[in-house]
C-alpha positions in Angstrom: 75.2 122.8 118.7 75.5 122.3 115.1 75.1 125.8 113.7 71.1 125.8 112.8 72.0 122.5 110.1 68.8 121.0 109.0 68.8 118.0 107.6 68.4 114.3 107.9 70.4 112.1 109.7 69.9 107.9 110.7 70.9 106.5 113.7 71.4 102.9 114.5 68.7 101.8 112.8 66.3 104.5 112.8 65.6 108.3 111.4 66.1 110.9 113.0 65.5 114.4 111.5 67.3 117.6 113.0 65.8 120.8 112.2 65.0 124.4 114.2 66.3 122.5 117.4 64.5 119.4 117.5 64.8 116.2 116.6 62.6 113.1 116.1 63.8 109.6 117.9 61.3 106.9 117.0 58.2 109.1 116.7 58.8 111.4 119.5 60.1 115.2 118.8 62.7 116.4 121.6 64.5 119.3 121.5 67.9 119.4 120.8 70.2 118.2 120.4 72.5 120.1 122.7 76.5 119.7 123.4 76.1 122.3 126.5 74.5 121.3 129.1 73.5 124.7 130.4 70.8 124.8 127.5 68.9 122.2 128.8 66.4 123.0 131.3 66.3 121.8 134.9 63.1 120.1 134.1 61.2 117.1 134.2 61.5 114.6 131.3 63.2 112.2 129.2 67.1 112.3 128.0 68.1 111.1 124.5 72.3 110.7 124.6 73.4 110.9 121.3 76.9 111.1 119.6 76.9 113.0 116.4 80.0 111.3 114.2 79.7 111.5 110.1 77.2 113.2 109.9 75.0 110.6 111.8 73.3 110.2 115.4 73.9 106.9 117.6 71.6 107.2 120.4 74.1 105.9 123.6 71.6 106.3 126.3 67.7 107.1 126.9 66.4 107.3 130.8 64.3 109.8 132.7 65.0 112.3 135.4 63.4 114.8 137.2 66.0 118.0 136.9 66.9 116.7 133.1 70.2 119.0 133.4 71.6 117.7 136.4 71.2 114.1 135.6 72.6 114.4 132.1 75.8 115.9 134.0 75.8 114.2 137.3 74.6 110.2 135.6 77.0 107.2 136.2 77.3 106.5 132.8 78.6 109.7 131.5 82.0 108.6 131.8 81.0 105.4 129.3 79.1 108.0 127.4 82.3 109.6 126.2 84.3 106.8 125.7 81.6 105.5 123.4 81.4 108.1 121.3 84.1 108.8 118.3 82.4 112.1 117.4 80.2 114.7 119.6 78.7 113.9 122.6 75.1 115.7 123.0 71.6 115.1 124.2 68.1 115.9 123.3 65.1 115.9 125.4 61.6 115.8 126.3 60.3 118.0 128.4 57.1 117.0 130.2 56.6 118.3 133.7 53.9 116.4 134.7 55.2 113.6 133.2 55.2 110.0 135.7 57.9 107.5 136.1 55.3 105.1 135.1 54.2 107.2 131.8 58.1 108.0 131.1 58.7 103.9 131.2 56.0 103.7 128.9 57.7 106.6 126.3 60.9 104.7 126.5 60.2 100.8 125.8 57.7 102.3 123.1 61.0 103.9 121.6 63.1 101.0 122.7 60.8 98.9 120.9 60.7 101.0 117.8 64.2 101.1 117.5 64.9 97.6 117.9 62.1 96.5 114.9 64.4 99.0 112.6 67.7 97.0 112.9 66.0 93.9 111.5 
């Protein structure tokens, strides 16, 4: 965790604004971000992977899971995660427990897409 800091940080090529535990990726608040995975919930949602380095978040990774804790620590790519990352590895999240694979597909192009019209 980063000690209650609240403040502005950019990412790639997008804002994203830490404060009380949450932060914003594209236009969607998660909570977070977290460096232990036992203070994430084993619930439904959407993962953010994020590496904190100069006072900056990269987000790594975005996907979906139904137990949001175990895939962040069991996924294929953590391994890639870490070597990726020059600074603290972390994650924020959505939690939606009703949420569908369909709707969750929908929450992450619309970020994807958000994302990719800031690097321009």
């Amino acid at each position: 965790m980063l000690d209650g800091v609240c403040e502005p940080a950019v990412a790639i090529a997008t804002e994203l604004e830490l404060c009380d535990a949450s932060i914003f990726i594209g236009k969607y608040e998660f909570a977070g971000p977290f460096d232990k995975p036992a203070d994430i919930a084993e619930e439904r949602g959407v993962f953010a992977v994020l590496c904190y380095h100069d006072r900056e978040y990269e987000l790594l990774d975005i996907g979906f899971a139904d137990n949001l804790r175990k895939a962040l620590m069991e996924h294929p790519d953590h391994d890639d995660w870490l070597d990726n990352c020059t600074g603290t590895l972390a994650a924020a999240v959505y939690y939606e427990p009703q949420m569908s694979e369909d709707e969750a597909i929908l929450l992450i192009d619309s970020i994807e897409r958000e994302l990719s019209q800031n690097e321009i």
